[in-house]
gemmi code that builds the backbone of each chain (N, CA, C; Angstrom):
import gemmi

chains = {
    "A": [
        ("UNK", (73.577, -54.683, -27.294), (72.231, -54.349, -26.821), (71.988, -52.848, -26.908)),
        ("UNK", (73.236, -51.995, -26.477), (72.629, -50.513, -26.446), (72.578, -49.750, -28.185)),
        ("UNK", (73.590, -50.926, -28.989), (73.268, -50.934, -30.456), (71.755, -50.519, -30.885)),
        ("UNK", (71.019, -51.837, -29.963), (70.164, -52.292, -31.049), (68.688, -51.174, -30.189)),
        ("UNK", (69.504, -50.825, -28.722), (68.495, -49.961, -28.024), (68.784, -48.419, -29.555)),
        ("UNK", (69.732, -47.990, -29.334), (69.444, -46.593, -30.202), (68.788, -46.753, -31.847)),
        ("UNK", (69.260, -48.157, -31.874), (68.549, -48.126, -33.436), (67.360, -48.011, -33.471)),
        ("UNK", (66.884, -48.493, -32.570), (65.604, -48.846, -32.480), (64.816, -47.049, -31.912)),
        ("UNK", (65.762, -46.661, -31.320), (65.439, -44.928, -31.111), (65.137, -44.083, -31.940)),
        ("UNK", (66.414, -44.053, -32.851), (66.173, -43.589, -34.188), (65.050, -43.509, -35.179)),
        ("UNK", (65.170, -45.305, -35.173), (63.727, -45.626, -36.039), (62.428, -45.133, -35.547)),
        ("UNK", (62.520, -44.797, -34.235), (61.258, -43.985, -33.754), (61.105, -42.679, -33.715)),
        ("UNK", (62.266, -41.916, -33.911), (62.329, -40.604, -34.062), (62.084, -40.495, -35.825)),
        ("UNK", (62.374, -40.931, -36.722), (62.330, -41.192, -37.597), (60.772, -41.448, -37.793)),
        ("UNK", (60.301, -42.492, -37.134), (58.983, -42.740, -37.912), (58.100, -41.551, -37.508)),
        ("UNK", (58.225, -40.903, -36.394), (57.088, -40.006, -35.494), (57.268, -38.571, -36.528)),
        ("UNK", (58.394, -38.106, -37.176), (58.794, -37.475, -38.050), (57.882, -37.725, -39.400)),
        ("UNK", (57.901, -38.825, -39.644), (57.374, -38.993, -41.006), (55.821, -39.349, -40.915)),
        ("UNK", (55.289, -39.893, -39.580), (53.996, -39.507, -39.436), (53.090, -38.313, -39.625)),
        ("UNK", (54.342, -37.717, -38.717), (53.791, -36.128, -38.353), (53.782, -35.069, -40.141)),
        ("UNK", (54.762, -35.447, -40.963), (54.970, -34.873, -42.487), (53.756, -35.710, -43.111)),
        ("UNK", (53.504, -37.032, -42.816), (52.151, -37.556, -43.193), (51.004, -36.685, -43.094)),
        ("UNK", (50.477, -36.610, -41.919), (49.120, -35.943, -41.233), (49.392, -34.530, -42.286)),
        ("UNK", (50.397, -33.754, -42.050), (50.265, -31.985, -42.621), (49.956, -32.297, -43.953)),
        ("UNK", (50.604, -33.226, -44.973), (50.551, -33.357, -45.919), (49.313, -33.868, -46.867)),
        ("UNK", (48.489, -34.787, -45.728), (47.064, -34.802, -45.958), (46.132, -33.959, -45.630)),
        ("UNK", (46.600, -33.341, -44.896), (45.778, -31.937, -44.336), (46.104, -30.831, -45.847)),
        ("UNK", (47.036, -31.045, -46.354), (47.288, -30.127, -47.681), (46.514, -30.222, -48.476)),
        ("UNK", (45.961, -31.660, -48.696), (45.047, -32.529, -49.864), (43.876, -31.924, -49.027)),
        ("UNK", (43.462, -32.065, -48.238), (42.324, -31.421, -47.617), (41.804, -30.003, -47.930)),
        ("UNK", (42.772, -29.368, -47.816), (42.734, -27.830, -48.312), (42.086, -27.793, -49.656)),
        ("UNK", (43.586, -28.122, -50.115), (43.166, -27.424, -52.103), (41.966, -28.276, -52.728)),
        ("UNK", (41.327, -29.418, -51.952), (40.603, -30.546, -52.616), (40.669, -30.879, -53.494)),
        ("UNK", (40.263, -31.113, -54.731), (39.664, -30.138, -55.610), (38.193, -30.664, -55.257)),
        ("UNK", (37.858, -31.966, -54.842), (36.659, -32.445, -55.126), (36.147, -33.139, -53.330)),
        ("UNK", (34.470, -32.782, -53.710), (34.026, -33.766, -51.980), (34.592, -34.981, -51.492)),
        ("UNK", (34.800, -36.190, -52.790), (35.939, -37.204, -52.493), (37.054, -36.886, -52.199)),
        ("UNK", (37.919, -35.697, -52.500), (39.459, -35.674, -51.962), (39.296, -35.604, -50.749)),
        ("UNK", (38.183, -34.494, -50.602), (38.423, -33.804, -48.978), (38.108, -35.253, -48.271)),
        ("UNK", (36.723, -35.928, -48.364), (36.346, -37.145, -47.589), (38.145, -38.454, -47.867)),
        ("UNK", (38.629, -38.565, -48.668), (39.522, -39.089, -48.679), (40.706, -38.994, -47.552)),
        ("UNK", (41.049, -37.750, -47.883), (42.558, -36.827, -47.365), (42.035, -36.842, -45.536)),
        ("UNK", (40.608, -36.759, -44.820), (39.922, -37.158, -43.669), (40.476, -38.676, -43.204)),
        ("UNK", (39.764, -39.414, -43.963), (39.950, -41.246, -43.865), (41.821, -40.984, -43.552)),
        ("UNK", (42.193, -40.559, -44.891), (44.106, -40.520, -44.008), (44.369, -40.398, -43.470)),
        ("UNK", (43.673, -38.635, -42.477), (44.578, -38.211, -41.321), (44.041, -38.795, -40.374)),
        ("UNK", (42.576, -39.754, -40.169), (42.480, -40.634, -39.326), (43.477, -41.863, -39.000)),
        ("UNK", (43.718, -42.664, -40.307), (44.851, -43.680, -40.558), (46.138, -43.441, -39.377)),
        ("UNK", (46.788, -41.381, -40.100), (47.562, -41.239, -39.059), (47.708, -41.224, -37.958)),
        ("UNK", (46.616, -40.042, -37.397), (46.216, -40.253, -35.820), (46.174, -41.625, -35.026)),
        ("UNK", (45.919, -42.962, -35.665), (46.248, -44.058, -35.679), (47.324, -44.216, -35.226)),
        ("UNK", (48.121, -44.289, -36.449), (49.545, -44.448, -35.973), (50.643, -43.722, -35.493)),
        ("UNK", (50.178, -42.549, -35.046), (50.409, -41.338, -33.725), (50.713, -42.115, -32.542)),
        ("UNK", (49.283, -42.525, -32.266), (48.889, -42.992, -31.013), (49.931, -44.050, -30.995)),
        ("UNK", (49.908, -45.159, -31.657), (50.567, -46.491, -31.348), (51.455, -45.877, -31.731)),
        ("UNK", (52.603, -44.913, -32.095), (54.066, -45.199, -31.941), (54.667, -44.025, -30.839)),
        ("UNK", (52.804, -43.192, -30.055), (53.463, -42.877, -28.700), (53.339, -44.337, -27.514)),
        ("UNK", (52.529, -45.177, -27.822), (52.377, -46.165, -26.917), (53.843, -46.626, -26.612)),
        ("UNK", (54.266, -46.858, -28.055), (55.524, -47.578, -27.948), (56.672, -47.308, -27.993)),
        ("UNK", (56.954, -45.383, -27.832), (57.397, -44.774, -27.377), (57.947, -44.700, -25.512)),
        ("UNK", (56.093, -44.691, -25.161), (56.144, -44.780, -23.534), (56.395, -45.631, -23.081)),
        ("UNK", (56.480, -46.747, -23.692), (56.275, -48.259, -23.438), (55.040, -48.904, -22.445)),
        ("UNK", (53.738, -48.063, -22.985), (52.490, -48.708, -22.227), (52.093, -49.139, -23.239)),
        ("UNK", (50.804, -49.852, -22.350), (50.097, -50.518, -23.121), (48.346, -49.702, -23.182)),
        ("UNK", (48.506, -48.443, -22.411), (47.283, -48.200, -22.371), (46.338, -46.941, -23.351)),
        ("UNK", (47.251, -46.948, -24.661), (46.768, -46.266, -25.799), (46.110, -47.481, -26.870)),
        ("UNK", (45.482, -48.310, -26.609), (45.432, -49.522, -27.294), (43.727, -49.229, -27.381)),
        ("UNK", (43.135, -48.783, -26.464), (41.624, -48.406, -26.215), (41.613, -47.655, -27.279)),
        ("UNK", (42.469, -46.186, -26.772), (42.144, -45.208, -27.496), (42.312, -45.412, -29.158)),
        ("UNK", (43.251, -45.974, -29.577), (43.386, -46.396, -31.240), (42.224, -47.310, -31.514)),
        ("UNK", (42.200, -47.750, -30.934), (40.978, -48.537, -31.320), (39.505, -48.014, -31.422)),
        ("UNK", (38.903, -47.001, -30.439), (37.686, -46.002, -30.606), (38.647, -44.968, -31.908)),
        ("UNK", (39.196, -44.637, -32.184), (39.593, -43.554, -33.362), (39.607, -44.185, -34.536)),
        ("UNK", (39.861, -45.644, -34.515), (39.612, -46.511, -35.484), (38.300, -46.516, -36.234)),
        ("UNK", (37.210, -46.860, -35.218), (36.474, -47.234, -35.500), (35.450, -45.734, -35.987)),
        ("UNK", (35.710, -44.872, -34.963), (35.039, -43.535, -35.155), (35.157, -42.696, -36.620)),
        ("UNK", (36.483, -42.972, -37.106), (36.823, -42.749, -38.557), (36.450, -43.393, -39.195)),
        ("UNK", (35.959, -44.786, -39.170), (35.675, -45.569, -40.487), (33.630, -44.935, -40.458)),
        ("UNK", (33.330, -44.674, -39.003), (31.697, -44.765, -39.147), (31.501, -42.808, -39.825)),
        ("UNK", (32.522, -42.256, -39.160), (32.156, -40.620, -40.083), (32.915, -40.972, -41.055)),
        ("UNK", (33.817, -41.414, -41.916), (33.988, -41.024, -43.338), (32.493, -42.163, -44.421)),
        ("UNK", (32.041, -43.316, -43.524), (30.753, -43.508, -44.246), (29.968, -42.384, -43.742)),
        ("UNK", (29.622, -41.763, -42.885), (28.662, -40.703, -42.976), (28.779, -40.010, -43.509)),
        ("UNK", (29.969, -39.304, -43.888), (30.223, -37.951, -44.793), (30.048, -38.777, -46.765)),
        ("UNK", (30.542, -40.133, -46.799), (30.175, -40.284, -47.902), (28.318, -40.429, -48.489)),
        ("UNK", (28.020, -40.571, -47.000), (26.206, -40.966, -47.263), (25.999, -39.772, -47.504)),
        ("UNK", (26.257, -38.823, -46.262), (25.586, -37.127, -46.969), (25.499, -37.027, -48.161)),
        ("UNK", (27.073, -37.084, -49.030), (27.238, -36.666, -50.159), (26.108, -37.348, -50.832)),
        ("UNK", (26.348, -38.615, -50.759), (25.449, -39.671, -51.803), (23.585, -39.357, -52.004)),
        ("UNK", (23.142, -39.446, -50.130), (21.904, -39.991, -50.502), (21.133, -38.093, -49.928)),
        ("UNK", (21.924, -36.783, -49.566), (21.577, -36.170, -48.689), (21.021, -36.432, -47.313)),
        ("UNK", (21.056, -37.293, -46.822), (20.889, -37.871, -45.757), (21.624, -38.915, -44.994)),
        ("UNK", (21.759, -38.977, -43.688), (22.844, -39.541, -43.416), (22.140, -41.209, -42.968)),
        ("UNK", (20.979, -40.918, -41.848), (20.253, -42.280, -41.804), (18.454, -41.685, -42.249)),
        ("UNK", (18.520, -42.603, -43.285), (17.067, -42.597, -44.100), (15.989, -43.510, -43.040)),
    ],
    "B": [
        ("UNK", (68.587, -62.463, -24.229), (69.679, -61.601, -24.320), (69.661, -61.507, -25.789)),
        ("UNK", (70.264, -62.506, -26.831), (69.928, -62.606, -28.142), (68.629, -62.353, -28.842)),
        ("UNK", (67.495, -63.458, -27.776), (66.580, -63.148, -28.172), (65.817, -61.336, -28.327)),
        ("UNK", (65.987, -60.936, -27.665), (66.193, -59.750, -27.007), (66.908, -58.317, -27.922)),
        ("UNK", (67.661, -58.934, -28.263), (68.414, -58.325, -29.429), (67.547, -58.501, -30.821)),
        ("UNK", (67.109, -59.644, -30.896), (66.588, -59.659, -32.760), (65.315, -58.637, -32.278)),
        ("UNK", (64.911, -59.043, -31.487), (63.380, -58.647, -31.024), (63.052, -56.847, -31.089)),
        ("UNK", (64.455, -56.342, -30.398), (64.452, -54.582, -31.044), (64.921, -54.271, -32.411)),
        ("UNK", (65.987, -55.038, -33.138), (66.481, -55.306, -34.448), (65.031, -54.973, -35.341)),
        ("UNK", (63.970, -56.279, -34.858), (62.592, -56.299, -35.889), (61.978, -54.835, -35.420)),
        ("UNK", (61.537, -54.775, -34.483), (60.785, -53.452, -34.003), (61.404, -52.508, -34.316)),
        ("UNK", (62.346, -51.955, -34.602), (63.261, -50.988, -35.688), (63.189, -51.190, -37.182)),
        ("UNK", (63.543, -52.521, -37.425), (62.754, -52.626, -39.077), (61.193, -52.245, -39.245)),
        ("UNK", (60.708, -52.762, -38.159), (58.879, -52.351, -38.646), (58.817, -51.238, -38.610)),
        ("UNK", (59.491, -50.319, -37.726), (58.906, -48.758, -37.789), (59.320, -48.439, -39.013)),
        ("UNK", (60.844, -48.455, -39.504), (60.734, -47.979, -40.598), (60.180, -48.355, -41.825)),
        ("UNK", (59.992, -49.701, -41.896), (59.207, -50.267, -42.721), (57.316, -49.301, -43.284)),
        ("UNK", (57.468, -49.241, -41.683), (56.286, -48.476, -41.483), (55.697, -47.156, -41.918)),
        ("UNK", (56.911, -46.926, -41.356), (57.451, -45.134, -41.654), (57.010, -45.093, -43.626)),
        ("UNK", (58.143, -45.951, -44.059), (58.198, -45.510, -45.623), (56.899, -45.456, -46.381)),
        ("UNK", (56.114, -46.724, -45.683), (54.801, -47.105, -47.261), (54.098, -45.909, -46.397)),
        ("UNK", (53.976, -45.351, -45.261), (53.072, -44.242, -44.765), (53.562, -42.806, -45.763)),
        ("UNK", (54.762, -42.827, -45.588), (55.240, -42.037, -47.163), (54.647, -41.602, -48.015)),
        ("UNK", (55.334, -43.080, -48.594), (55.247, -43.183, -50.090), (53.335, -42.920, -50.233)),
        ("UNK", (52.238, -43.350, -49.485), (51.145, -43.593, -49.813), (50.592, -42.114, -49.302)),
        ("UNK", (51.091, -40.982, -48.955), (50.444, -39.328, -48.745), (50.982, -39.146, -49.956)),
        ("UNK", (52.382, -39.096, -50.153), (52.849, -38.673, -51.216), (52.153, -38.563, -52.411)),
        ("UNK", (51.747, -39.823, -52.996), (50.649, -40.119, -53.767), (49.565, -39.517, -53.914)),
        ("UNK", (48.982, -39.488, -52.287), (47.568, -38.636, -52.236), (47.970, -37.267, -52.587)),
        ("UNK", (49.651, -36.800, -52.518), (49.782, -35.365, -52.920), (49.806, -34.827, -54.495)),
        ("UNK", (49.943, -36.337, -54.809), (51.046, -36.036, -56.470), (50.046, -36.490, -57.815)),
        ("UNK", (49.056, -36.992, -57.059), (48.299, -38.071, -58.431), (47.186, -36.892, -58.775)),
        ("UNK", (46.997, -37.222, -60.237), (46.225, -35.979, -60.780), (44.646, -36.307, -60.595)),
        ("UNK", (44.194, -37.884, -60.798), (42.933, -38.084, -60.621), (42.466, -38.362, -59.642)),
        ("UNK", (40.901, -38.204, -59.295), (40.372, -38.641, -58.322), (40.100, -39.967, -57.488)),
        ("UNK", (40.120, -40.702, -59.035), (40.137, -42.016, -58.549), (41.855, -42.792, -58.473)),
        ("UNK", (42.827, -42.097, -59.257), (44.362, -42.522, -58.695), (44.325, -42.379, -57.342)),
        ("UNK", (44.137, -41.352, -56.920), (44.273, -40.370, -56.035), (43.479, -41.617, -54.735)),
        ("UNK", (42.923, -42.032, -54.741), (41.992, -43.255, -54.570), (42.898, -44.277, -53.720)),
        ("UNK", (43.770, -44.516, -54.675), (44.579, -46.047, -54.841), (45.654, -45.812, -53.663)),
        ("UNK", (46.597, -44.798, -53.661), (47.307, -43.842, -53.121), (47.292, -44.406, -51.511)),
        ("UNK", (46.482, -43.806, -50.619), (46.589, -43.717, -49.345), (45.934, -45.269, -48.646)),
        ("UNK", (45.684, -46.129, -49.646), (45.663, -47.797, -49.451), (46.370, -47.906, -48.377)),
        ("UNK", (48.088, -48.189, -49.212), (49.320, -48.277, -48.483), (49.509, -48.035, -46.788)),
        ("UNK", (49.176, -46.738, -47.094), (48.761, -46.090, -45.517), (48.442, -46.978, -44.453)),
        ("UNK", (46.678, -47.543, -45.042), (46.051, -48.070, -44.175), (46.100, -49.609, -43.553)),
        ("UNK", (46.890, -50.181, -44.455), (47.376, -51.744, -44.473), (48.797, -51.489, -44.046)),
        ("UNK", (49.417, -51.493, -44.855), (51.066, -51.634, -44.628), (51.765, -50.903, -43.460)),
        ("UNK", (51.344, -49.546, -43.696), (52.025, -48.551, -43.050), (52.078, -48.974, -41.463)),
        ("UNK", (49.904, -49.304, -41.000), (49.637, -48.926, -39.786), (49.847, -50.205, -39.382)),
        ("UNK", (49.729, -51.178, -40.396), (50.055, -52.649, -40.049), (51.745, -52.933, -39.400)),
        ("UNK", (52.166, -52.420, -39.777), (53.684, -52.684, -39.628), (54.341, -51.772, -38.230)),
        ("UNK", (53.152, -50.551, -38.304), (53.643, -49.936, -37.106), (53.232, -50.879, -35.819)),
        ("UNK", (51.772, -51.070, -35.494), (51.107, -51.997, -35.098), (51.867, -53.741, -34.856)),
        ("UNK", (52.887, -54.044, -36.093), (53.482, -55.103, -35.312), (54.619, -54.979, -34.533)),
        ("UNK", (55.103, -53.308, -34.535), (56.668, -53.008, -34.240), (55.870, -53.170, -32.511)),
        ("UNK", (54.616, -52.590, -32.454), (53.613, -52.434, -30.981), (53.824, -53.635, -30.558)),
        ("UNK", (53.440, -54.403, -31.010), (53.136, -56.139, -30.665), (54.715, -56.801, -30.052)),
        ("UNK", (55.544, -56.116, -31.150), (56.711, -57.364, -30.707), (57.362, -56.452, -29.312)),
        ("UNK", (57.712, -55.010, -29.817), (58.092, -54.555, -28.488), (56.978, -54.423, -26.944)),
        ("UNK", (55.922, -54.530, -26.882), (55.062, -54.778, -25.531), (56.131, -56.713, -25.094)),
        ("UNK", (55.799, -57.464, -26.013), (56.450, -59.048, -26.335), (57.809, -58.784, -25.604)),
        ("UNK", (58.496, -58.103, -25.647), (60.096, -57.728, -24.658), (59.832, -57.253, -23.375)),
        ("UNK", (58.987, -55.842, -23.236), (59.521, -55.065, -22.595), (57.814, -55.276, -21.378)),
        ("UNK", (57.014, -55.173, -22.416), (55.510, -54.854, -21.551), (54.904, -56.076, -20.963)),
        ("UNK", (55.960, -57.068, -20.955), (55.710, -58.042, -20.453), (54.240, -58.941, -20.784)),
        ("UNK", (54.788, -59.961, -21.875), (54.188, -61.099, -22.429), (52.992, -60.471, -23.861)),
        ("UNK", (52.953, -61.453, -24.616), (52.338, -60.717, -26.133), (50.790, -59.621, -26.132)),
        ("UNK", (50.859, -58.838, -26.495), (49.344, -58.451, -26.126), (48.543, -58.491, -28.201)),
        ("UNK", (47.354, -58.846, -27.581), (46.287, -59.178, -28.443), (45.446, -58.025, -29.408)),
        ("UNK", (45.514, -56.949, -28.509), (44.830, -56.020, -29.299), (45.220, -55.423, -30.012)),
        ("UNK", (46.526, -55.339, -30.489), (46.915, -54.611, -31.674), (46.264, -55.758, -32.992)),
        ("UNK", (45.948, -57.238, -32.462), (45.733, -57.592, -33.798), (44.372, -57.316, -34.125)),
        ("UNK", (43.974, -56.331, -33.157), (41.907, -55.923, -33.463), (41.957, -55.082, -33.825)),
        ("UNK", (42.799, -54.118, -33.464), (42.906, -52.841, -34.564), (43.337, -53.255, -35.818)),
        ("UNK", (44.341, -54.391, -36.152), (44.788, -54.141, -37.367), (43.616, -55.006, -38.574)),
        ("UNK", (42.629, -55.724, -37.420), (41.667, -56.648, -38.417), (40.348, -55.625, -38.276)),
        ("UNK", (40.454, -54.668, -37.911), (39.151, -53.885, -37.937), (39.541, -52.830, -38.878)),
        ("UNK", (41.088, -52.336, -39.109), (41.439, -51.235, -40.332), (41.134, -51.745, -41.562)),
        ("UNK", (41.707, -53.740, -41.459), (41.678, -54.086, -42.874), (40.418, -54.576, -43.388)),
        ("UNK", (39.251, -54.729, -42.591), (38.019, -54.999, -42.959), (37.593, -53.570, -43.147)),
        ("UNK", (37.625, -52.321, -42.664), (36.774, -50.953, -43.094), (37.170, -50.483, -44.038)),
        ("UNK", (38.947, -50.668, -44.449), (39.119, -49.844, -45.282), (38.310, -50.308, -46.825)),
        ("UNK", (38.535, -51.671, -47.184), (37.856, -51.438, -48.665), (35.922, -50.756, -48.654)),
        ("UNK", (35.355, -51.010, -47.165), (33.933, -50.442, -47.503), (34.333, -48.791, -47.905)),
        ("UNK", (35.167, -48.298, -47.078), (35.258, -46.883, -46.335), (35.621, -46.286, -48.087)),
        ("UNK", (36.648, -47.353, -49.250), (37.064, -47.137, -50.324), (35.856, -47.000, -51.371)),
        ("UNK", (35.024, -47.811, -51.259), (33.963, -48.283, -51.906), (32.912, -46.985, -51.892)),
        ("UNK", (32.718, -46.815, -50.665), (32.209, -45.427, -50.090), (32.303, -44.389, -51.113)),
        ("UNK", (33.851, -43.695, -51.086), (34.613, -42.428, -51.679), (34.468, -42.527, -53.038)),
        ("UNK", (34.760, -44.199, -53.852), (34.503, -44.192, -55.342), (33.398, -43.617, -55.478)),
        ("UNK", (32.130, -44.531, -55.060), (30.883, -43.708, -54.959), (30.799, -42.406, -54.884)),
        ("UNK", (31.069, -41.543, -54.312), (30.854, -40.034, -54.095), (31.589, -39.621, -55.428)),
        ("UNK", (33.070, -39.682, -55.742), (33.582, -39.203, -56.503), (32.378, -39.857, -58.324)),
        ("UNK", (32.028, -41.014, -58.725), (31.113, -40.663, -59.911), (29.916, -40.161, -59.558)),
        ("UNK", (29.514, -40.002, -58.279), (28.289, -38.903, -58.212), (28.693, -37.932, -58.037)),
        ("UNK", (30.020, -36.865, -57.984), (30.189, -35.812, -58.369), (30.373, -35.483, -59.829)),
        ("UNK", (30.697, -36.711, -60.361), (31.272, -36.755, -61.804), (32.592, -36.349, -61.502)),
        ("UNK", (33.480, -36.247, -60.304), (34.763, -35.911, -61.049), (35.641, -37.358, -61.403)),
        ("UNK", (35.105, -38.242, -61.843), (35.963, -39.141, -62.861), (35.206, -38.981, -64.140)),
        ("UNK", (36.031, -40.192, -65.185), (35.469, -40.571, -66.007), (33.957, -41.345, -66.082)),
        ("UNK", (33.201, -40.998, -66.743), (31.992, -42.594, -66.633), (32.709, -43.647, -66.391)),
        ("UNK", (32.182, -44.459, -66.335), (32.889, -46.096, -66.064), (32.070, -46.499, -67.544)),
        ("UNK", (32.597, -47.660, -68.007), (31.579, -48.470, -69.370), (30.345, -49.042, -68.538)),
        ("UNK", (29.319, -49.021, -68.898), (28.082, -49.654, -68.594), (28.238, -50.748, -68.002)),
        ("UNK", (26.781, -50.929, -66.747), (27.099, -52.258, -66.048), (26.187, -53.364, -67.563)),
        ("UNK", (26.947, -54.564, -66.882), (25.847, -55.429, -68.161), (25.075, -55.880, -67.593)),
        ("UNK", (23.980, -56.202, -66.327), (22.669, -56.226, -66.430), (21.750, -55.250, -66.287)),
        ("UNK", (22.380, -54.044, -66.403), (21.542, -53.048, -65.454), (21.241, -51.718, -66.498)),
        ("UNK", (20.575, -50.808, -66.456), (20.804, -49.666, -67.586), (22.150, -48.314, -67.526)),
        ("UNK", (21.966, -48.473, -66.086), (22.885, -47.381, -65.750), (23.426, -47.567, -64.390)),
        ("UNK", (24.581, -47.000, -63.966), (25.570, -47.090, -62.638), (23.819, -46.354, -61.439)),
        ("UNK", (24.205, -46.984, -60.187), (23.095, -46.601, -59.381), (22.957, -45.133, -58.926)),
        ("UNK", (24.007, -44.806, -59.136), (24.732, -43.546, -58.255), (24.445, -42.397, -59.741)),
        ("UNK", (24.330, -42.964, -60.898), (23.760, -41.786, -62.119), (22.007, -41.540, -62.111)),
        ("UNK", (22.089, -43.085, -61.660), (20.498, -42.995, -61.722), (19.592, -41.953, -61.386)),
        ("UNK", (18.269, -40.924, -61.917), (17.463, -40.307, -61.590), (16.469, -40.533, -61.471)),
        ("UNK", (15.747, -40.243, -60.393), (14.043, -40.876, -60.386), (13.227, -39.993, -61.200)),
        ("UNK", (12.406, -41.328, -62.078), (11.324, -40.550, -62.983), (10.401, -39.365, -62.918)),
        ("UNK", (10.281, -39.389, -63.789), (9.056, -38.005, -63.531), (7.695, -38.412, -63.036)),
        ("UNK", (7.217, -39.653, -63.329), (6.037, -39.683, -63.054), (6.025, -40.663, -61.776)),
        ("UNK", (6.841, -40.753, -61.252), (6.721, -41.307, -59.976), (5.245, -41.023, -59.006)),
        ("UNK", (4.360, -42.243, -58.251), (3.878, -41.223, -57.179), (4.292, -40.590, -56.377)),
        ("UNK", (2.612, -39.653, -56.143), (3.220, -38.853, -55.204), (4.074, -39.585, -53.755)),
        ("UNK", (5.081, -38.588, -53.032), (5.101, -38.870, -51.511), (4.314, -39.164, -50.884)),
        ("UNK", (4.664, -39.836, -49.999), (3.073, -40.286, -48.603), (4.007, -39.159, -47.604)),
        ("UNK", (3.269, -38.079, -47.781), (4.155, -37.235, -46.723), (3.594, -37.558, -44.797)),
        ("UNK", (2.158, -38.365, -45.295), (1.397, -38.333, -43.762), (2.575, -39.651, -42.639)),
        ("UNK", (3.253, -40.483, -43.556), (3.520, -41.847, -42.920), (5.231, -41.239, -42.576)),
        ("UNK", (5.815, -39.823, -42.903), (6.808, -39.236, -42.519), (7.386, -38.782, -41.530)),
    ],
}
model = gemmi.Model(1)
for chain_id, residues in chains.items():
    chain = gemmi.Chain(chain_id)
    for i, (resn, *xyz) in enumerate(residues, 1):
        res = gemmi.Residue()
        res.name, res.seqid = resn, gemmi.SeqId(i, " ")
        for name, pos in zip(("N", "CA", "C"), xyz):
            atom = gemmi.Atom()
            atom.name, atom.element = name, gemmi.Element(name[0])
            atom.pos, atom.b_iso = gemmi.Position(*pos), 0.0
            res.add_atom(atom)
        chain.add_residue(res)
    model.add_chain(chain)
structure = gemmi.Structure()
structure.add_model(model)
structure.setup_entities()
């Protein structure tokens, strides 16, 4: 059991690691862009991450009460990266 | 006790499971030369990656947080329904910047919607009904 407790530690130190090299690394793509789609792209990602930030501190702490919050960041990222793609598209966001 | 055992066993495979396609799919967004590769790339991310983290959530609350909880499967059916609009979205922007290639012509239509320009002789605006 205390096996399968540290493995399971690891794998979380491990993943929160490779989240966290996730997020900077889309934040890199963000920078150099080259184009309004990268930047709106490399956004939609580091939302994805912040995502899975949250849920692998939930399950880190072992609550259950980051489940709200992923879920409004969810949804808040999918409605601004369509807004930032409408800007681009129509100059306007609601016609 | 056993049970108990497979149950952190899986929730250790999912993170890393998790961990990798979250990887492998920035990586991509770091390494691919086009806009629209570049596109394909951070998919992974949004399905696999957050999906898998999301079930490591599910099974360990299932041990420890006492009895299964439900909402990780609303986040993970609300990522996988936005992401192809949210994709659909970005293609769009990227051929109205032009940084891809044209695409070949649609076949009922004259031109992609997003090339389209409004005529010259359009009427005027109704600027009063604005």
């Amino acid at each position: 059991m205390s096996f399968a407790l540290g493995f399971m530690n690891i794998a979380l130190v491990i993943s929160f690691v490779v989240v966290i090299l996730a997020q900077i690394m889309s934040m890199i793509r963000l920078v150099i862009g080259p184009g309004t789609g990268d930047r709106i792209l490399a956004l939609d990602t580091m939302v994805v991450n912040a995502i899975a930030l949250v849920v692998l501190l939930g399950v880190a702490q072992g609550t259950r009460i980051y489940f709200e919050v992923s879920l409004i960041i969810a949804m808040l990222g999918f409605v601004s990266t369509v807004a930032y793609a409408r800007f681009v598209l129509r100059g306007d966001i609601i016609e | 006790m056993i049970l108990e055992f497979i149950a952190i066993i899986i929730v250790a495979l999912c993170l890393l499971i998790g961990s990798i396609f979250s990887l492998v799919g920035v990586i991509g967004l770091l390494k691919f030369e086009d806009s629209m590769t570049r596109l394909h790339a951070p998919t992974k991310v949004g399905t696999i990656g957050v999906g898998a983290f999301l079930l490591a959530s599910m099974v360990y609350s299932s041990v420890y947080g006492g009895g299964w909880s439900i909402q990780e499967l609303l986040i993970m059916s609300f990522l996988f329904v936005t992401a192809p609009i949210s994709a659909n979205f970005i293609a769009k922007v990227n051929m109205h910047k032009r940084a891809c290639e044209t695409p070949p012509p649609p076949v009922n239509d004259e031109t992609w919607a997003t090339y389209k320009v409004p005529e010259d002789n359009l009427p005027e605006p109704d600027t009063k009904s604005a």
